[in-house]
mmCIF file of the N, C-alpha and C atoms, coordinates in Angstrom:
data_MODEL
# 
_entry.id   MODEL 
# 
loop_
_atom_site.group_PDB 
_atom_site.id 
_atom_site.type_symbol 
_atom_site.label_atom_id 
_atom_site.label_alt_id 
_atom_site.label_comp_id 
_atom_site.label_asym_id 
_atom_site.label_entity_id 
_atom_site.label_seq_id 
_atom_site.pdbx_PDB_ins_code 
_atom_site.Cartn_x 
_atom_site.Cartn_y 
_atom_site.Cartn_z 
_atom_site.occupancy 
_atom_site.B_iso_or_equiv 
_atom_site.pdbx_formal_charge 
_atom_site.auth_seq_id 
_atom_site.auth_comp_id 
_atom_site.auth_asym_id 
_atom_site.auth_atom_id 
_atom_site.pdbx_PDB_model_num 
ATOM 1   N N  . UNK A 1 1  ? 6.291  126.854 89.293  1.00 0.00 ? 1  UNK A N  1 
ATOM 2   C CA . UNK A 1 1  ? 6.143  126.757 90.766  1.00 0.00 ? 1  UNK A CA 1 
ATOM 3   C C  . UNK A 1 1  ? 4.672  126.887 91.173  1.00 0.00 ? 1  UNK A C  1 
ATOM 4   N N  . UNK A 1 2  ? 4.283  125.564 91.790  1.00 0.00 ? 2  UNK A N  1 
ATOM 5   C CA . UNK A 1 2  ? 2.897  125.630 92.578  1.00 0.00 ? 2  UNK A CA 1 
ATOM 6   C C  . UNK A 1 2  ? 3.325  126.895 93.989  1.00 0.00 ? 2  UNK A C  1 
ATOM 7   N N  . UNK A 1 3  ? 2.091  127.584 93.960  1.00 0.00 ? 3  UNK A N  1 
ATOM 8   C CA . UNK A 1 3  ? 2.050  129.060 95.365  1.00 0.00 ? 3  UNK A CA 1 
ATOM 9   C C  . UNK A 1 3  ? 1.450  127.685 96.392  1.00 0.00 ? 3  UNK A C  1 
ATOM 10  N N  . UNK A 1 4  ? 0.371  126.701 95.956  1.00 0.00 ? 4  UNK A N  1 
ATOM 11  C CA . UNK A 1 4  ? -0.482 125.867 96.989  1.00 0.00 ? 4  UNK A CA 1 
ATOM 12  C C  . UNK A 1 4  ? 0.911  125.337 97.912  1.00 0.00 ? 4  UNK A C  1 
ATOM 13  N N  . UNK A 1 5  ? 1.887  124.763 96.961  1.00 0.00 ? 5  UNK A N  1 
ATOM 14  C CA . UNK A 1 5  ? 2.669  124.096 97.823  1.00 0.00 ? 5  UNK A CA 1 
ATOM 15  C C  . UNK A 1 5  ? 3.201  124.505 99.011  1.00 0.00 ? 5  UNK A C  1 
ATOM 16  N N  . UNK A 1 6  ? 3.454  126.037 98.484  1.00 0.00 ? 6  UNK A N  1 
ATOM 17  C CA . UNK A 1 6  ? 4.176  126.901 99.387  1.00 0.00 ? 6  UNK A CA 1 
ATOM 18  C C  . UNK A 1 6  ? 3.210  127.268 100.810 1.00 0.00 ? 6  UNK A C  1 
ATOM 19  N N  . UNK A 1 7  ? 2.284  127.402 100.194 1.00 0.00 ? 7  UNK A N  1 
ATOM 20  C CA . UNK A 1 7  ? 1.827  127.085 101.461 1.00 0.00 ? 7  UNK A CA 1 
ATOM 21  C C  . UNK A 1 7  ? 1.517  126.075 102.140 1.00 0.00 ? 7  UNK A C  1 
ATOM 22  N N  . UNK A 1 8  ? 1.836  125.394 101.534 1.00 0.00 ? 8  UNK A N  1 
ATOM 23  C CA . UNK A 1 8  ? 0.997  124.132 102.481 1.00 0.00 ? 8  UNK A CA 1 
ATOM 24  C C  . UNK A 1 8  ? 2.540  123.335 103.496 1.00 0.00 ? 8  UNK A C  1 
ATOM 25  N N  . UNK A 1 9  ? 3.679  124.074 103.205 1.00 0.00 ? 9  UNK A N  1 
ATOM 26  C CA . UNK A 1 9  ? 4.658  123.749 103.771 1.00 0.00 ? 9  UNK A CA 1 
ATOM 27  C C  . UNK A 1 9  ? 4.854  124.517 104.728 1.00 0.00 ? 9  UNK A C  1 
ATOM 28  N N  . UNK A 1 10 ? 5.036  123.458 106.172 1.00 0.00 ? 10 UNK A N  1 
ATOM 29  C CA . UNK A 1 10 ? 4.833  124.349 107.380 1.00 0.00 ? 10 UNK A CA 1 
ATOM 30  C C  . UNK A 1 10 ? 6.386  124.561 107.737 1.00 0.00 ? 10 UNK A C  1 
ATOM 31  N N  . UNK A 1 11 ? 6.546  125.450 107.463 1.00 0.00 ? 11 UNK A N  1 
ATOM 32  C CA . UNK A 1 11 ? 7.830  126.218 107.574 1.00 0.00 ? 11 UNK A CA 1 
ATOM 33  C C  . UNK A 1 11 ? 7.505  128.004 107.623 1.00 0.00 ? 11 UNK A C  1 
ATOM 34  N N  . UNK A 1 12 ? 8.290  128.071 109.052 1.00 0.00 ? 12 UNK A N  1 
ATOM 35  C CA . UNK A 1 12 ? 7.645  129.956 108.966 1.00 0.00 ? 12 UNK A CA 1 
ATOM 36  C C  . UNK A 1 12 ? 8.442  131.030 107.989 1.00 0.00 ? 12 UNK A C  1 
ATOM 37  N N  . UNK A 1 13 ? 7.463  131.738 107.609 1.00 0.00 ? 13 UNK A N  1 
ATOM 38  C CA . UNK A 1 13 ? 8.215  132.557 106.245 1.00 0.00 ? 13 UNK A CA 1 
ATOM 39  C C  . UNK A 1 13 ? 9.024  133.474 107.263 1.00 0.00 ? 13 UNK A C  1 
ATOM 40  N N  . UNK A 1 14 ? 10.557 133.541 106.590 1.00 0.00 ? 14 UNK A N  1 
ATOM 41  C CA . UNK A 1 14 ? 11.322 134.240 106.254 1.00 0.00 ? 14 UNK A CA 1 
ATOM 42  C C  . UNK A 1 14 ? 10.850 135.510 105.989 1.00 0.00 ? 14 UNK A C  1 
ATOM 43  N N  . UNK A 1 15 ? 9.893  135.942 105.326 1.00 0.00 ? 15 UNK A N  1 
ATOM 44  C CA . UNK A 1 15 ? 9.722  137.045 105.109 1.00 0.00 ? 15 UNK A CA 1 
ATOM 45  C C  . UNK A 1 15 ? 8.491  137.767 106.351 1.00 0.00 ? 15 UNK A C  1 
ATOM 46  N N  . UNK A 1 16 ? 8.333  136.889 107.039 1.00 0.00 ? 16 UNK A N  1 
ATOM 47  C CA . UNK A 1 16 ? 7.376  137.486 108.614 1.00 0.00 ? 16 UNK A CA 1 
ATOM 48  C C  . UNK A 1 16 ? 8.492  138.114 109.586 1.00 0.00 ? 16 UNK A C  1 
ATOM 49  N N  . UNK A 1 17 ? 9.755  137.071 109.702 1.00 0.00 ? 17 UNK A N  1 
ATOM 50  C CA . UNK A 1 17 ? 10.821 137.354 110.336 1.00 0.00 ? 17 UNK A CA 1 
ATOM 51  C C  . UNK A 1 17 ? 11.340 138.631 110.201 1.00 0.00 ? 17 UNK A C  1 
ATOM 52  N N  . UNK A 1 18 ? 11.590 138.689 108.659 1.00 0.00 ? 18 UNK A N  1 
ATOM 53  C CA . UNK A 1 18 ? 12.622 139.820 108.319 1.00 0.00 ? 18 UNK A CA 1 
ATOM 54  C C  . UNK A 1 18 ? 11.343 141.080 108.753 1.00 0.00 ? 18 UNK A C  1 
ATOM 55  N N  . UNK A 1 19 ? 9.792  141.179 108.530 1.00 0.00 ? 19 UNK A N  1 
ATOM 56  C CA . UNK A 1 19 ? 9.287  142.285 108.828 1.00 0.00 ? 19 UNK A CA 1 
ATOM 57  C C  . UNK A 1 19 ? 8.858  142.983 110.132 1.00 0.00 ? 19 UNK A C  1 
ATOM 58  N N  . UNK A 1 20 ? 9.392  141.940 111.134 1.00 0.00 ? 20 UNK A N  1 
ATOM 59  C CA . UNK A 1 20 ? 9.440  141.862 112.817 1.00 0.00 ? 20 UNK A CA 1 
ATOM 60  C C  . UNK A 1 20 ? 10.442 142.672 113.233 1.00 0.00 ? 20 UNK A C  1 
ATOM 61  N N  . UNK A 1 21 ? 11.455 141.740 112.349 1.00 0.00 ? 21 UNK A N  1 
ATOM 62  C CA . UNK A 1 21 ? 12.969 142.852 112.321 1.00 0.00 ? 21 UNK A CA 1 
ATOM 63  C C  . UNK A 1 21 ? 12.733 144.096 112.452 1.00 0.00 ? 21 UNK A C  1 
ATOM 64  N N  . UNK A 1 22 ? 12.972 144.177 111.099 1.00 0.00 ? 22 UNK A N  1 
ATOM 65  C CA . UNK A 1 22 ? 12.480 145.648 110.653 1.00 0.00 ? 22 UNK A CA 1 
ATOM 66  C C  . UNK A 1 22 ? 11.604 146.467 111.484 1.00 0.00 ? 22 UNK A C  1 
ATOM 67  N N  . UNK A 1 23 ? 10.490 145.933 111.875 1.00 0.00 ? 23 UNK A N  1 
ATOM 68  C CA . UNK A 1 23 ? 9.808  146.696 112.581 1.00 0.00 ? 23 UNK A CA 1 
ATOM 69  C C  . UNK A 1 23 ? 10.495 147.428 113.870 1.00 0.00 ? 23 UNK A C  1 
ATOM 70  N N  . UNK A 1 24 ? 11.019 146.435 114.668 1.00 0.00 ? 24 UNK A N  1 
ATOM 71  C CA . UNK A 1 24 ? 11.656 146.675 115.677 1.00 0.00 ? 24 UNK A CA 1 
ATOM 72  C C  . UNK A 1 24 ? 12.958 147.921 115.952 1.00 0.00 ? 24 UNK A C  1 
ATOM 73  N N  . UNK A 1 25 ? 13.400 147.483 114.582 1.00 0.00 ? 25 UNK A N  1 
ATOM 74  C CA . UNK A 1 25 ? 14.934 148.739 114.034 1.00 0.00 ? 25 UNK A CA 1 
ATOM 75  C C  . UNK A 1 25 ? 14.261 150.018 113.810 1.00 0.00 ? 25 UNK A C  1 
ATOM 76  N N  . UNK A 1 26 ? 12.692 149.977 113.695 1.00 0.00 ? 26 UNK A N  1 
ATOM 77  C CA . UNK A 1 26 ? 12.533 151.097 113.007 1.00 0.00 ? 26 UNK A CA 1 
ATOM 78  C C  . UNK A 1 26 ? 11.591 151.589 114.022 1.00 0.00 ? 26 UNK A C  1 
ATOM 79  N N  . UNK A 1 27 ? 11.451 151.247 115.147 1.00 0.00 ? 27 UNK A N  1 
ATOM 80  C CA . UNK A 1 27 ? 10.845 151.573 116.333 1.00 0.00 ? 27 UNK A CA 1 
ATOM 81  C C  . UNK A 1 27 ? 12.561 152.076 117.341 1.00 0.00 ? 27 UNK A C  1 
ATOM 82  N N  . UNK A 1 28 ? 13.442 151.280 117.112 1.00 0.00 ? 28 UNK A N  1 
ATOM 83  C CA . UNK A 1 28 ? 14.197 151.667 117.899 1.00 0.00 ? 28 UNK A CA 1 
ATOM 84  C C  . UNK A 1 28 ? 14.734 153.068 117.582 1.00 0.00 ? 28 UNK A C  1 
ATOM 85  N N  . UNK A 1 29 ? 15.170 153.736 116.029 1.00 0.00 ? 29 UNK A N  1 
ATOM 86  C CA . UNK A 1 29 ? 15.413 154.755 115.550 1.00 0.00 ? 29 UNK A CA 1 
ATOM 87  C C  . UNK A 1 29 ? 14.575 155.948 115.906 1.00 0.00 ? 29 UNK A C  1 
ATOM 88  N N  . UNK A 1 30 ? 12.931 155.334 115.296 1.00 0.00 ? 30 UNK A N  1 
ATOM 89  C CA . UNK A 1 30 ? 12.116 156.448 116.419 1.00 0.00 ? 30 UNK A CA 1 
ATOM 90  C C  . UNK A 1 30 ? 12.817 157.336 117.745 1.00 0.00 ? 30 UNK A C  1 
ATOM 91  N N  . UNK A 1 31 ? 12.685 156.230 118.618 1.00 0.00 ? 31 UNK A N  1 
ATOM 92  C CA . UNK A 1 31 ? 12.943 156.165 119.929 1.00 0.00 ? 31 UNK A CA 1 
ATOM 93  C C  . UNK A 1 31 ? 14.411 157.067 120.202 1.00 0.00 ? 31 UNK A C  1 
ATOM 94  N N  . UNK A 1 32 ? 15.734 156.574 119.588 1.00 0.00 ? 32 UNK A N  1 
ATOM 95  C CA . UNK A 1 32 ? 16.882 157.773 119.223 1.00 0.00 ? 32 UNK A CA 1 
ATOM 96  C C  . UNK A 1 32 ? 16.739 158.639 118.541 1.00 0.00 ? 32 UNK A C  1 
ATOM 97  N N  . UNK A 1 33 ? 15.769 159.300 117.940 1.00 0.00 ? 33 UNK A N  1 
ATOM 98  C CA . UNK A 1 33 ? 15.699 160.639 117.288 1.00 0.00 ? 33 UNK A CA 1 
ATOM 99  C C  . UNK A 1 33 ? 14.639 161.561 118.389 1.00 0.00 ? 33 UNK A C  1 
ATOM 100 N N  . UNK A 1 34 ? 13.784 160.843 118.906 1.00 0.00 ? 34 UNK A N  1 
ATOM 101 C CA . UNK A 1 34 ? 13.124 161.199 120.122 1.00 0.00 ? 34 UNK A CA 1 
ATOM 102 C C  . UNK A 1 34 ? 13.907 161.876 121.268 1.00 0.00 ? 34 UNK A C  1 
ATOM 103 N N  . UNK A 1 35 ? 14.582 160.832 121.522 1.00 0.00 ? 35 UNK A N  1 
ATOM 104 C CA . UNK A 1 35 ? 15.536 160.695 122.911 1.00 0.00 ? 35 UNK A CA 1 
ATOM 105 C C  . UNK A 1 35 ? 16.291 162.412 122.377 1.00 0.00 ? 35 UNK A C  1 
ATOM 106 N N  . UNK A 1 36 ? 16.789 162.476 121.514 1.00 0.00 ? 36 UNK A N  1 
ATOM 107 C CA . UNK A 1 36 ? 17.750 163.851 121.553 1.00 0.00 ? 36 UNK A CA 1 
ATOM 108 C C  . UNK A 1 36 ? 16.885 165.056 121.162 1.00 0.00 ? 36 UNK A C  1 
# 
């Protein structure tokens, strides 16, 4: 597997998504352990 290809294919990573996610779940948990 060429890495160049991978990038050069404009398609948004999956793995930006999933760390947005995440981020967000793990801001919201903050926020309920706060809250009580």
């Amino acid at each position: 597997m060429n890495i160049d290809n991978w990038n050069v294919v404009p398609v948004p990573e999956p793995r930006s998504a999933a760390l947005v996610l995440f981020g967000l779940a793990s801001l919201a948990h903050r926020a309920r352990k706060r809250a009580r």
